[in-house]
C-alpha positions as CSV (number, residue, x, y, z in Angstrom):
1,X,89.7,145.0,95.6
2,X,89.6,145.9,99.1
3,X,88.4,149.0,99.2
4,X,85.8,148.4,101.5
5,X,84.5,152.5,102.5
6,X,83.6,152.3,98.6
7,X,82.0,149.0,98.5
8,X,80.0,150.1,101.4
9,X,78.6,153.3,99.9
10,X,77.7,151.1,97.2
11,X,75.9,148.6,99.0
12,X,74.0,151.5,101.1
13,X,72.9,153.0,98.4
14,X,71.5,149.9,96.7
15,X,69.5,149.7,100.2
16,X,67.5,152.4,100.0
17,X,63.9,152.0,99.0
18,X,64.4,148.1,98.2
19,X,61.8,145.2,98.1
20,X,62.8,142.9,101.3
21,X,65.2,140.3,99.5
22,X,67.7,143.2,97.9
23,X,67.4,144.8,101.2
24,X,68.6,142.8,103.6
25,X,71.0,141.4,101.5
26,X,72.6,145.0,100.2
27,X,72.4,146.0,104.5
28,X,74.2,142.7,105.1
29,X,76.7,143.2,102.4
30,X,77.3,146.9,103.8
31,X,77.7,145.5,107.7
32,X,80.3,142.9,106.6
33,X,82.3,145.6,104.1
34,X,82.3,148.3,107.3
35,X,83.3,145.6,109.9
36,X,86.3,145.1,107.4
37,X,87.4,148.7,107.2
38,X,87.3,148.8,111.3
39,X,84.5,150.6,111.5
40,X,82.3,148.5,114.0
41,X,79.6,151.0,114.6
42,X,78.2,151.7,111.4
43,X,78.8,147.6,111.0
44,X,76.3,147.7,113.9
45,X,74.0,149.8,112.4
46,X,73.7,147.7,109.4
47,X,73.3,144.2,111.0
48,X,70.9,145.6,113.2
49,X,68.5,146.4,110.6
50,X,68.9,142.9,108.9
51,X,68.2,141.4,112.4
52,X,65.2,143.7,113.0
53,X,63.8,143.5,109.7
54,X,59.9,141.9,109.0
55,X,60.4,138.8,109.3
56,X,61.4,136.7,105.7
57,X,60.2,133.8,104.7
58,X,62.7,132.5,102.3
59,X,65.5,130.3,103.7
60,X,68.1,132.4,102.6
61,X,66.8,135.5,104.0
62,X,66.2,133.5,107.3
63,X,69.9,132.2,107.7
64,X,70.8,136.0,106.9
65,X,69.1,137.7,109.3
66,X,70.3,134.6,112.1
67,X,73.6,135.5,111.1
68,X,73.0,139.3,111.7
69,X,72.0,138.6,115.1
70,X,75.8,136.9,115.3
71,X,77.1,139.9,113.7
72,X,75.9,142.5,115.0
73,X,77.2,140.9,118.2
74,X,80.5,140.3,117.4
75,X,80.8,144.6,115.9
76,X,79.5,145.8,119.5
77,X,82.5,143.5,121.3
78,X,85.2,145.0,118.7
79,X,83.7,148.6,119.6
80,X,83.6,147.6,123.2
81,X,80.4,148.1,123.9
82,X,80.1,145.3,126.0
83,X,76.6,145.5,127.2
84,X,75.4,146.1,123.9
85,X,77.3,142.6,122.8
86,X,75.8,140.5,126.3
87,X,72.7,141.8,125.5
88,X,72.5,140.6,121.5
89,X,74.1,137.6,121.9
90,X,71.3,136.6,125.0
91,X,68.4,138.0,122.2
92,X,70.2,135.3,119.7
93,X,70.1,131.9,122.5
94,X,66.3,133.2,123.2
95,X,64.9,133.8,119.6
96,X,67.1,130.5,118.4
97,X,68.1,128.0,121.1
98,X,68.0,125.2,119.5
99,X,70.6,127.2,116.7
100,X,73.6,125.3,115.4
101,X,76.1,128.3,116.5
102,X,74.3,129.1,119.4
103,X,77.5,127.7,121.4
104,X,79.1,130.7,119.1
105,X,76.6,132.8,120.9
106,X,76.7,131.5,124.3
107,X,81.0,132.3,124.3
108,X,80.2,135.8,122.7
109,X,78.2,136.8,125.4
110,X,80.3,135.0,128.4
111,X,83.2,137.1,127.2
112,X,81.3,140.6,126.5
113,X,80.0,139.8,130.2
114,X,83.2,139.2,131.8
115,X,84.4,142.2,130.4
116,X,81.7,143.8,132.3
117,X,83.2,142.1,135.6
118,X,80.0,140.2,135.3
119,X,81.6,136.7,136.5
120,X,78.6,134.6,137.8
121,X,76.8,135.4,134.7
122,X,79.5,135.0,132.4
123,X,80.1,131.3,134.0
124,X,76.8,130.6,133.6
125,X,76.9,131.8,129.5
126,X,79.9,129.6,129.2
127,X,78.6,126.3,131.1
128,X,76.4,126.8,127.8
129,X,78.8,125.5,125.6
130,X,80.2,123.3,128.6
131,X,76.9,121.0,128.8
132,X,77.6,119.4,125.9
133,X,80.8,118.2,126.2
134,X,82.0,118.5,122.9
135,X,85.6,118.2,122.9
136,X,86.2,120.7,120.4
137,X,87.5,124.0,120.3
138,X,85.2,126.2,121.3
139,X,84.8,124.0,124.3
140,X,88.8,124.2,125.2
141,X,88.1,128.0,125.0
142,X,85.0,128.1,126.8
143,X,86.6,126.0,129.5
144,X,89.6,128.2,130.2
145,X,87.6,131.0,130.3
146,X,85.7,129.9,132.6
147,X,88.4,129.2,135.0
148,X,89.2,133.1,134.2
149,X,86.2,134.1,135.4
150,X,87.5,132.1,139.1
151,X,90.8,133.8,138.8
152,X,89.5,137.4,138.2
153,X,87.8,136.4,141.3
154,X,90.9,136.1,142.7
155,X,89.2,132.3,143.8
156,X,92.2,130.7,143.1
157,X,91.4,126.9,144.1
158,X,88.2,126.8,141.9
159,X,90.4,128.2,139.2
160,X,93.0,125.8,139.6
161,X,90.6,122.7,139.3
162,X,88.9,125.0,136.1
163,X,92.1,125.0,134.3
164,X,92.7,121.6,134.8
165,X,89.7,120.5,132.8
166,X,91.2,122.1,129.7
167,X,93.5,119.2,129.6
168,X,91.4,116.6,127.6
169,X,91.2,118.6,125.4
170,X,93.3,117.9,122.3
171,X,94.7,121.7,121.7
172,X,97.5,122.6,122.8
173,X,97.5,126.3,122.5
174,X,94.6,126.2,124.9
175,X,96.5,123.3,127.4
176,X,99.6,125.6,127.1
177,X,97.8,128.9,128.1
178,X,95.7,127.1,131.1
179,X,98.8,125.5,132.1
180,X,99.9,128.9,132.4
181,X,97.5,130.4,134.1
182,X,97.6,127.2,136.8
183,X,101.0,128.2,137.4
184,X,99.8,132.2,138.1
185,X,97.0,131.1,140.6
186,X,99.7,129.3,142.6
187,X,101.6,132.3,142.6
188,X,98.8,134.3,144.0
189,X,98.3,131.9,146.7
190,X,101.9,132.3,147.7
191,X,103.0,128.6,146.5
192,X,105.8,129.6,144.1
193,X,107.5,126.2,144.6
194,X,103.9,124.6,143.4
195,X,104.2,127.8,140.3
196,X,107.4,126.9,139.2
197,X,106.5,123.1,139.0
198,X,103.7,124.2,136.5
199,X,106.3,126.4,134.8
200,X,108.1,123.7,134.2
201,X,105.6,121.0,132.9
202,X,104.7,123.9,130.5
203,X,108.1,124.2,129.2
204,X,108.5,120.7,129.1
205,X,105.4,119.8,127.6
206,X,104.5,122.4,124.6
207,X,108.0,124.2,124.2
208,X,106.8,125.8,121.1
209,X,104.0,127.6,122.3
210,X,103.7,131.3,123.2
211,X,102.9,130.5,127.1
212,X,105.6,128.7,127.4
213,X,108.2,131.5,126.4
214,X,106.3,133.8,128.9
215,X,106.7,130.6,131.1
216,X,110.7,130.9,130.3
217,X,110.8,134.7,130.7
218,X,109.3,134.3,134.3
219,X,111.5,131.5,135.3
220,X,114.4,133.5,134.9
């Protein structure tokens, strides 16, 4: 029913004084219904336990507390606690780095760490999805980020030739907003006549997307 402050009473009262299974799996359940209501640092509290809890030996259990590693992550970015976040997400790509979301991991802890105007290291944590070269999602994300890192530099030809790269990939959302972005470094360099030309090819190119009406707002 959505009332998640209840549900998470419930569940933290189940918790208490619990054989391992019921435990971790009532803790769980109250993390995920306070990282519904907003509240991301009693969500923290509760993944944290999962993730530090003795060690389980069913498979369950196991992908549970892996998860709580990801969640707990994820609640310390939407409180903005940034370090807290880096920090977690690196403690998930140590313990499992061989994990089938570790890329998940690896673009949690770029972003908490660019927030933290941490830009080598966050380029680093997002070549960790890069290596692959998966053309997926994530990996359109993780490449334009990385080209944000350049431009918060304000190292505008390395961010140029970033953006670029998120052309192969086959989203356009992401293509639109690193066109965009292309066109804002060239700006910053003082070559507007180069800026309008990516303007342009944005507007041309993906008209229905959101960068290209902040494309049309600028051009005029």
């Amino acid at each position: 029913n959505k009332d998640y402050g209840k549900a998470a009473q419930m569940y933290e009262l189940v918790s208490n004084g619990q054989v391992l299974d019921v435990l971790m799996t009532a803790l769980w359940q109250a993390g995920e219904s306070r990282l519904r209501a907003g509240e991301y640092d009693a969500a923290s509290v509760h993944f944290k336990k999962v993730a530090q809890a003795a060690q389980p030996t069913e498979k369950n259990l196991i992908q549970l507390q892996e998860q709580a590693w990801l969640r707990l992550g994820n609640s310390q970015a939407l409180a903005k606690k940034w370090g807290e976040s880096s920090k977690t997400y690196a403690l998930f790509t140590q313990r499992y780095p061989k994990h089938s979301q570790s890329r998940l991991a690896y673009i949690g802890m770029g972003v908490a760490l660019r927030e933290q105007k941490l830009h080598a290291e966050a380029i680093v944590a997002f070549g960790g999805i890069l290596k692959d070269e998966k053309r997926d999602e994530l990996g359109a994300q993780a490449q334009y980020l990385l080209a944000e890192c350049y431009l918060d530099q304000k190292k505008y030809d390395q961010a140029i030739a970033e953006y670029k790269k998120v052309a192969p990939y086959p989203f356009k959302e992401w293509q639109s907003k690193a066109l965009y972005e292309t066109a804002v470094a060239f700006e910053r360099k003082g070559e507007r006549d180069r800026a309008n030309e990516q303007f342009e090819e944005l507007v041309t190119k993906y008209p229905e997307t959101e960068a290209a009406k902040l494309a049309g707002k600028r051009g005029k």
